[in-house]
C-alpha positions as CSV (number, residue, x, y, z in Angstrom):
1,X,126.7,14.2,-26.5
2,X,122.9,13.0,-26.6
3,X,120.3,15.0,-25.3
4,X,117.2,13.3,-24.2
5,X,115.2,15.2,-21.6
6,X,112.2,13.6,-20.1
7,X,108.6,13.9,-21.1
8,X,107.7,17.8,-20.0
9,X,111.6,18.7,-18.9
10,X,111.1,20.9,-21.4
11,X,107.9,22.8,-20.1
12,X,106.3,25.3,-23.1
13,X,109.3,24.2,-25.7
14,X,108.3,21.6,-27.5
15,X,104.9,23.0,-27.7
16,X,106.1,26.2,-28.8
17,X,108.7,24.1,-31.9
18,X,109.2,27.6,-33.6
19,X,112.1,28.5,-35.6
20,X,112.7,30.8,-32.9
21,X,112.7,28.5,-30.4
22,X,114.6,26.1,-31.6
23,X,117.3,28.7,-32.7
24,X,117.5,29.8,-29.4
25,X,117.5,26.4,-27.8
26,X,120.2,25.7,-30.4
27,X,122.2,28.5,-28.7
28,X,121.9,27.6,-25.3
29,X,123.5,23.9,-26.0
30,X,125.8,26.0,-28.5
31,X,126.9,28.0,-25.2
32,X,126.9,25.1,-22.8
33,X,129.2,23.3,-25.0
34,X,131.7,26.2,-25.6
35,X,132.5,26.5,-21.6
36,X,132.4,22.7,-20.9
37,X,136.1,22.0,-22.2
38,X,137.5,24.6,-19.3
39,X,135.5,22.9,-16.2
40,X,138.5,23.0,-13.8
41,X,136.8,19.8,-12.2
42,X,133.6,17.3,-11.6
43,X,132.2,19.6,-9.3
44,X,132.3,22.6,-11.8
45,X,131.2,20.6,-14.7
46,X,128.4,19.2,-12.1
47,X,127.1,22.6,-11.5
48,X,127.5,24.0,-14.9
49,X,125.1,21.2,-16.6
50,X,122.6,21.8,-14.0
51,X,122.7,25.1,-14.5
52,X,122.4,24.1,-18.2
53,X,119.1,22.1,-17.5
54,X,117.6,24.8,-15.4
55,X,117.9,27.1,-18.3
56,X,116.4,24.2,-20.4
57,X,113.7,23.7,-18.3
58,X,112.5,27.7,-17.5
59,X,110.0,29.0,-19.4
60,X,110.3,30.2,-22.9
61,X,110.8,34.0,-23.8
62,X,111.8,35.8,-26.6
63,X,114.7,37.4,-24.1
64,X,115.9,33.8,-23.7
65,X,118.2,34.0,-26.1
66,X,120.4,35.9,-24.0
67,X,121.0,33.6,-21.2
68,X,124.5,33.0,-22.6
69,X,126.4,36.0,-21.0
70,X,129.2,34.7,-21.4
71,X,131.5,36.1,-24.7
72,X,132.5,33.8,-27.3
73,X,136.3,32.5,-27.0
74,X,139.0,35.2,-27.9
75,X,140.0,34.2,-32.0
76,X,143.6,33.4,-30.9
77,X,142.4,31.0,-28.0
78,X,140.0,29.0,-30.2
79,X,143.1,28.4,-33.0
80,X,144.9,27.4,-29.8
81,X,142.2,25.3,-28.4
82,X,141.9,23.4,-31.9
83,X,145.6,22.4,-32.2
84,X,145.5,20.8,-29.0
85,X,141.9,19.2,-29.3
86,X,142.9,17.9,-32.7
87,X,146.4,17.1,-33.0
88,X,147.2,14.6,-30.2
89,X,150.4,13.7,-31.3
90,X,151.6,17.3,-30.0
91,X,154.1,17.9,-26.9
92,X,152.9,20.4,-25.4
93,X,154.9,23.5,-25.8
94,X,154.1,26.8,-24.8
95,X,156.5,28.9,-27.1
96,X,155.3,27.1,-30.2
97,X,151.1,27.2,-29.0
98,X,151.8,31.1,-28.8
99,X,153.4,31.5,-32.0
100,X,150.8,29.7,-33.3
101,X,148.3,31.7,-31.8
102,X,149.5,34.9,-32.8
103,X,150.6,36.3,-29.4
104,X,153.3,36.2,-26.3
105,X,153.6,33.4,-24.4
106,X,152.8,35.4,-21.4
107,X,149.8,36.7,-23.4
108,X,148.9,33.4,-24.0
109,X,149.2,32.7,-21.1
110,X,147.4,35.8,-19.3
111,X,145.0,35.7,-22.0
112,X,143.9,31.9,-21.5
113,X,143.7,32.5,-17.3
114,X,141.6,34.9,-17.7
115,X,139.2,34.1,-20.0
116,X,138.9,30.2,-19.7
117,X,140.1,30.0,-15.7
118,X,142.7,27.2,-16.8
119,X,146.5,27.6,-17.8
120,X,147.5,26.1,-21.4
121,X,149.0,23.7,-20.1
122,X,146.4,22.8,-17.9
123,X,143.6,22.4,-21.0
124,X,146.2,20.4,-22.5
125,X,146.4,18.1,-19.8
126,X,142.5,17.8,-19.5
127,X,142.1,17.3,-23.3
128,X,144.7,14.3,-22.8
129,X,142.1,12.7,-19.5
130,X,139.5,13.2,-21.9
131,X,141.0,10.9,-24.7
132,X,142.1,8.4,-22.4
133,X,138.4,8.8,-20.8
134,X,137.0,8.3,-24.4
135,X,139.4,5.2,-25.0
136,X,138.5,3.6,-21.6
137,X,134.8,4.1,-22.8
138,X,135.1,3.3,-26.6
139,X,136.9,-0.1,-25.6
140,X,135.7,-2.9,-27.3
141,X,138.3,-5.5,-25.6
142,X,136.8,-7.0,-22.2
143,X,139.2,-5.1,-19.7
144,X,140.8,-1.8,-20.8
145,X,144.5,-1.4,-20.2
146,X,144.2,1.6,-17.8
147,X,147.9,2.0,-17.7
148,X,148.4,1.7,-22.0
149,X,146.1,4.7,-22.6
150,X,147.7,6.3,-19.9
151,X,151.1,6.3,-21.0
152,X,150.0,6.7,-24.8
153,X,148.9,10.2,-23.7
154,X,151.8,10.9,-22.1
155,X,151.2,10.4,-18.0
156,X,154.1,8.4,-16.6
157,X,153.1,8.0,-13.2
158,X,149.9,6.3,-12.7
159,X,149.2,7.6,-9.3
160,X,149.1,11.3,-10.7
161,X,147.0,10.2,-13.6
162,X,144.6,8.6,-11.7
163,X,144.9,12.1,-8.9
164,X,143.9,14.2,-12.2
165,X,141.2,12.1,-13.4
166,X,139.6,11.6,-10.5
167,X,139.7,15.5,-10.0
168,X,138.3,15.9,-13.7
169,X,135.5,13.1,-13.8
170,X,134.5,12.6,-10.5
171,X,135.6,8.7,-10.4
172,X,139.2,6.7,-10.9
173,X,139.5,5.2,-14.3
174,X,139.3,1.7,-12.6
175,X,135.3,3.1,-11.7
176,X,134.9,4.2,-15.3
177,X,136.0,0.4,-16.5
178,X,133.9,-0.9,-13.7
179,X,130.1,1.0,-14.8
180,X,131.4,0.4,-18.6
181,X,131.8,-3.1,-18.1
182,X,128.6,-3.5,-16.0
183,X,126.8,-1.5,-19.1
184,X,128.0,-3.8,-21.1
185,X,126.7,-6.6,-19.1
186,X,123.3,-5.5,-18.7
187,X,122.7,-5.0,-22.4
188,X,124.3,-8.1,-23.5
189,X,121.9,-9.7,-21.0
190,X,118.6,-7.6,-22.8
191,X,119.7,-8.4,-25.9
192,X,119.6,-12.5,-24.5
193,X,116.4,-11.4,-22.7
194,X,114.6,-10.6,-26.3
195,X,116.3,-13.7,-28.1
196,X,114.3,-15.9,-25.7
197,X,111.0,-14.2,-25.6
């Protein structure tokens, strides 16, 4: 993710460029980024960045630095939330994920609800939309094969799939291939633009 807040968004920050500040600004993305994986949805993920860039954007205070009230991720959920995040190969299964983890599957279980809002099995299906999300994005071919990094993750029927993404990013994947492809357009006709002038 890139930052780039407009000229002033930041108020008193930039002027202020301490070590301090910028340790606790440092925390606050820090924070934000810890709770974006378990947004149960666009709308969630909506409110929590602009909650995000209100924080930014109130005035600096040495108290700032505890705007993150929220504790960092139990030590069994984070090994839990790596092996799915990084091993995409895995099929998901809840008897190995708690042995890894060091718990009960109903721990697991219990202990994930509760602290996250999502199921396991429901963070592994989001980390699955967000790596077919990524490969829709990250395309380089003209027209992404909706339905190939679909079923590479695992979805079988494209009707759900499309149901979950929707619910997680606020668009179908067909909308996602549709801005990409218009992005693509646009700078391909800057970078003409310039050659010309």
């Amino acid at each position: 993710m890139i930052l780039r807040p407009d000229v002033g968004a930041l108020g008193d920050w930039i002027a202020q460029s301490s070590d301090q500040c910028l340790s606790v600004l440092e925390a606050i993305i820090d924070c934000y980024l810890e709770r974006l994986p378990f947004v149960r949805g666009d709308e969630q993920a909506r409110q929590l960045t602009n909650r995000f860039f209100d924080t930014l954007a109130t005035p600096w205070t040495p108290r700032k630095a505890a705007v993150c009230s929220e504790r960092n991720l139990d030590r069994r959920l984070q090994r839990v939330v790596e092996k799915i995040m990084q091993d995409p190969a895995w099929e998901f299964d809840l008897k190995e994920l708690a042995s890894y983890a060091g718990v009960s599957e109903r721990n697991l279980y219990y202990l994930m609800k509760r602290e996250t809002g999502i199921t396991p099995y429901r963070f592994y299906q989001r980390a699955r939309l967000t790596r077919v999300r990524e490969r829709l994005v990250d395309c380089q071919c003209e027209v992404p094969h909706i339905s190939w990094y679909a079923a590479d993750e695992g979805f079988s029927h494209l009707g759900r799939f499309a149901a979950m993404y929707r619910e997680h990013f606020g668009e179908l994947p067909s909308e996602t291939v549709q801005w990409r492809r218009n992005l693509l357009r646009r700078s391909v006709a800057s970078a003409e633009e310039l050659v010309e002038t």
